[in-house]
N, C-alpha and C positions, 0 to 999 in steps of 0.2 A: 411465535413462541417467545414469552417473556424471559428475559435471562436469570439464570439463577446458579448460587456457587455450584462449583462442580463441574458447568454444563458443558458439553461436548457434541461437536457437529462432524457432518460431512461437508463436500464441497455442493451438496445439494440444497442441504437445510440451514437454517439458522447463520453465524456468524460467515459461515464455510461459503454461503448462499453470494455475500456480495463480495469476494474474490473472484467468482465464474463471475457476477454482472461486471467488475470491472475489467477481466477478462474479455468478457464480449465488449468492451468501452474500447478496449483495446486494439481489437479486430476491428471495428469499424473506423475507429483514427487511424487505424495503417493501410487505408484505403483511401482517404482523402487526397486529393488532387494534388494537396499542397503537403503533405504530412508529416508531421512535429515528430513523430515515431515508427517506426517498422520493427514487426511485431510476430513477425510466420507462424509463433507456437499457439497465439492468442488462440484462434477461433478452432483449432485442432482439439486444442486443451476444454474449449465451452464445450464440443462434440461431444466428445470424451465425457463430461461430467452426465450428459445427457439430460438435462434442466429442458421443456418443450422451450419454451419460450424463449432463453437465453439462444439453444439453438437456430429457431426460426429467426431469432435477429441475425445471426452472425453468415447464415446460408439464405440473408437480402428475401426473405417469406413474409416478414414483418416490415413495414413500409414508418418510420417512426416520424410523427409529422412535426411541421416548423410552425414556431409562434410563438406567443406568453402562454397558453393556457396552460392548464394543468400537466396535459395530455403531451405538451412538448416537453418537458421535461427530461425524458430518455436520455431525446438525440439532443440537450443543453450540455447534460451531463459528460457525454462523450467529448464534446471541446474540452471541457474540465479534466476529463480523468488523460485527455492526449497530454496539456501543460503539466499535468503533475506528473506523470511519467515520467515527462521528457524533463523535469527538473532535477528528480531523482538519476536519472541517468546519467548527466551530469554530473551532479554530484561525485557518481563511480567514478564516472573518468575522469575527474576533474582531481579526486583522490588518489587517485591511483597516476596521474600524471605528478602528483608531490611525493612518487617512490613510495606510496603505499600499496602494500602487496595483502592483506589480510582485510577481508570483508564477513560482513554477518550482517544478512537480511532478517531482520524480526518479523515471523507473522508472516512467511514468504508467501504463503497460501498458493496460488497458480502465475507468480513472479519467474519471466523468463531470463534475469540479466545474468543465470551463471550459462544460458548457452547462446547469449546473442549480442551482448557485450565483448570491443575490445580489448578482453584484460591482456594486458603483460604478461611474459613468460616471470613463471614462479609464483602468477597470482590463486589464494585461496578463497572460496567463497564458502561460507558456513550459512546454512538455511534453515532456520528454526521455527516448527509448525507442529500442530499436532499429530499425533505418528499416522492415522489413517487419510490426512491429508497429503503428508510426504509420501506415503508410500503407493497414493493412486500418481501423484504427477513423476514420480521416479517412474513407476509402468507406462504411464502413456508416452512418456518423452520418450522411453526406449522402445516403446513398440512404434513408433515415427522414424524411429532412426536418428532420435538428436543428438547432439553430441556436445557435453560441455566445453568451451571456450576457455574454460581454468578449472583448475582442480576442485570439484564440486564434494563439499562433505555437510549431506543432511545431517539435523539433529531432530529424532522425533522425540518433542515434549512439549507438554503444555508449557507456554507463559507464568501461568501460576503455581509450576512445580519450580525445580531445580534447577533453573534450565543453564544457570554458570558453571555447576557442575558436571553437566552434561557436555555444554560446549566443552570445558579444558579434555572430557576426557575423551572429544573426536580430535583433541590435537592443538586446539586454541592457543596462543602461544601470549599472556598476558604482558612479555616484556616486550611487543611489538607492537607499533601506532597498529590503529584499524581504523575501518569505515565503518559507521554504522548505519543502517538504517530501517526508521518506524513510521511506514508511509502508511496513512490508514487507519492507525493504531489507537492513537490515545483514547478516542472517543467510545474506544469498546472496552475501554479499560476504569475502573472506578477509581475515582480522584488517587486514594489513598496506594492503587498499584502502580499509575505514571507513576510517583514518587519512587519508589522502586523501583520499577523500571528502569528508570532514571540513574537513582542509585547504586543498582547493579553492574548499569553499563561503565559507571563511573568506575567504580572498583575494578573493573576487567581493565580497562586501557591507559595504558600508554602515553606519556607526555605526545604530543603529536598529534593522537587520534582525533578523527572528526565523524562528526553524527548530524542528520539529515532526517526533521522531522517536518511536523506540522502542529497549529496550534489554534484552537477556534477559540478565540477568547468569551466566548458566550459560555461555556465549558459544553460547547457539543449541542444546546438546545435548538439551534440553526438546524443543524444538521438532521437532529430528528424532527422538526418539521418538516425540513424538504425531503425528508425520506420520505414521510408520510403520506406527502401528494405523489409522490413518485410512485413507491408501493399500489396506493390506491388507483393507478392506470395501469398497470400494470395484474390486478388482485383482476378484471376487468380482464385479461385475457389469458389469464389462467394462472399465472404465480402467485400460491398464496403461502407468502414470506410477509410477514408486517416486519418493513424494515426500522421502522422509529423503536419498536422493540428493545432492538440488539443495543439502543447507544449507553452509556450511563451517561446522565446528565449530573448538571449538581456542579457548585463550586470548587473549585479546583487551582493548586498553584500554577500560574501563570508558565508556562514551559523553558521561557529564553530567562526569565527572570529564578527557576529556580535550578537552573542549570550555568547561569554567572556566579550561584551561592556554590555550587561545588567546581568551580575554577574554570571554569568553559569560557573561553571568549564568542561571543554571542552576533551572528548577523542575522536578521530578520527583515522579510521581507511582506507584503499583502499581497496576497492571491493576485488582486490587478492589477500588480506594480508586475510580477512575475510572467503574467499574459502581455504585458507589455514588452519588456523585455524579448521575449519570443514574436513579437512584430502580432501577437492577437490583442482583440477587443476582449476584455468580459465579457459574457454575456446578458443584456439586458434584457434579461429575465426577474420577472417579480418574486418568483422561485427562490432564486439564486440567490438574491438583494444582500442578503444579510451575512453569504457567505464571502463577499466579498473581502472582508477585512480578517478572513483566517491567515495564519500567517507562515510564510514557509521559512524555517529556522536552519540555517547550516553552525555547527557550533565546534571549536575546535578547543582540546584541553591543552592550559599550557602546562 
């Protein structure tokens, strides 16, 4: 389904659709031998959505094969979404070891760091999605029995409502540093909302606060190609989500560059410098190629 103003998913359909995939990306990196992440709510949460496919990967039904071709793709992706994870994760704690206590996931969609994460006593994590996605992973985490690790305050609302006014009025406290972060994000956002985005987050925080995104300098057209062969193995046994759909493409401010114009001091990194770092290879996938030079941004205001 092509995107259009207004639109609205579940975690089945549409934008809501690749949360459960990276969900299931999730589950299967925190099973690897060697594993960058551990993950226990990942493949409970794919169950839960009840997606066939997403599930048959995560209960090992779907065997996802190795190579360049099209059809490896999946199991590429998985190495991918283990590093950005575990970057992001990082990042929290890497925050929250500079005495930051106040976090806000953007976009948290099926994101489990407010119950599996070491936060510090007195930490908040604010999670902002749209309300019938918050409110299916609030029921499923409670009917598992999970239990947050810091004081967990959803905010159901869309991105393209209010949503600053919503955060302060669960508690958001604007005279204290935060953590932010929009793992995921831009690329499903049209040029002119990053900027806002952006904007908004600037206005909420805190000399101190630091933010934790990503940035494909292509503005996203990477991405919705290799959606498209991904989708298409996938369309093949049975999900049909055309993911190149969901992205906006189109020129776009540069992310590290227009977030030094509103006072951020800026470090940025490339996707293979980041896999490096964590002792992996990229992967040499013709897939992949182009995604190599997206870049992972930590930015902090002064």
């Amino acid at each position: 389904m092509t995107r259009s103003e207004g639109d609205s998913w579940d975690l089945a359909s549409s934008v809501g659709a690749t949360a459960t995939m990276v969900a299931a990306a999730r589950a299967l990196a925190s099973r690897e031998t060697d594993p960058l992440i551990e993950d226990p709510y990942a493949a409970p949460l794919v169950r839960a959505v009840g997606v066939d496919l997403f599930t048959r990967i995560v209960d090992g039904k779907i065997e996802l094969p190795d190579g360049d071709e099209d059809a490896a793709a999946p199991r590429v992706m998985t190495a991918v979404m283990a590093v950005r994870t575990r970057f992001f994760d990082d990042f929290f704690l890497g925050a929250a070891d500079a005495g930051i206590r106040q976090a806000v996931i953007l976009a948290s969609g099926l994101d489990s760091r407010a119950y599996r994460l070491a936060w510090p006593a007195g930490s908040v994590v604010y999670e902002i999605d749209q309300p019938k996605v918050i409110e299916f992973k609030a029921t499923t985490m409670a009917s598992i029995g999970a239990t947050p690790t810091a004081e967990l305050r959803p905010v159901s609302i869309d991105l393209r409502d209010d949503w600053p006014a919503a955060l302060r009025a669960a508690g958001f406290d604007v005279s204290q540093p935060t953590a932010w972060s929009a793992e995921g994000l831009l690329a499903y956002l049209p040029p002119e909302a990053q900027d806002r985005l952006f904007d908004n987050i600037t206005a909420l925080s805190a000399p101190g606060s630091q933010l934790a995104t990503e940035y494909h300098p292509d503005g996203g057209a990477a991405m919705a190609e290799r959606s498209r062969a991904i989708g298409n193995h996938w369309r093949e046994l049975g999900f049909d989500v055309n993911l190149s759909d969901l992205f906006y493409t189109g020129e776009r401010n540069p992310a590290g560059d227009y977030l030094r114009n509103q006072g951020w001091e800026v470090a940025a990194r490339s996707r293979s410098a980041v896999f490096a770092e964590y002792g992996r290879e990229y992967p040499d996938n013709e897939l992949l190629a182009a995604m190599r030079n997206s870049m992972s941004i930590i930015a902090t205001l002064k």
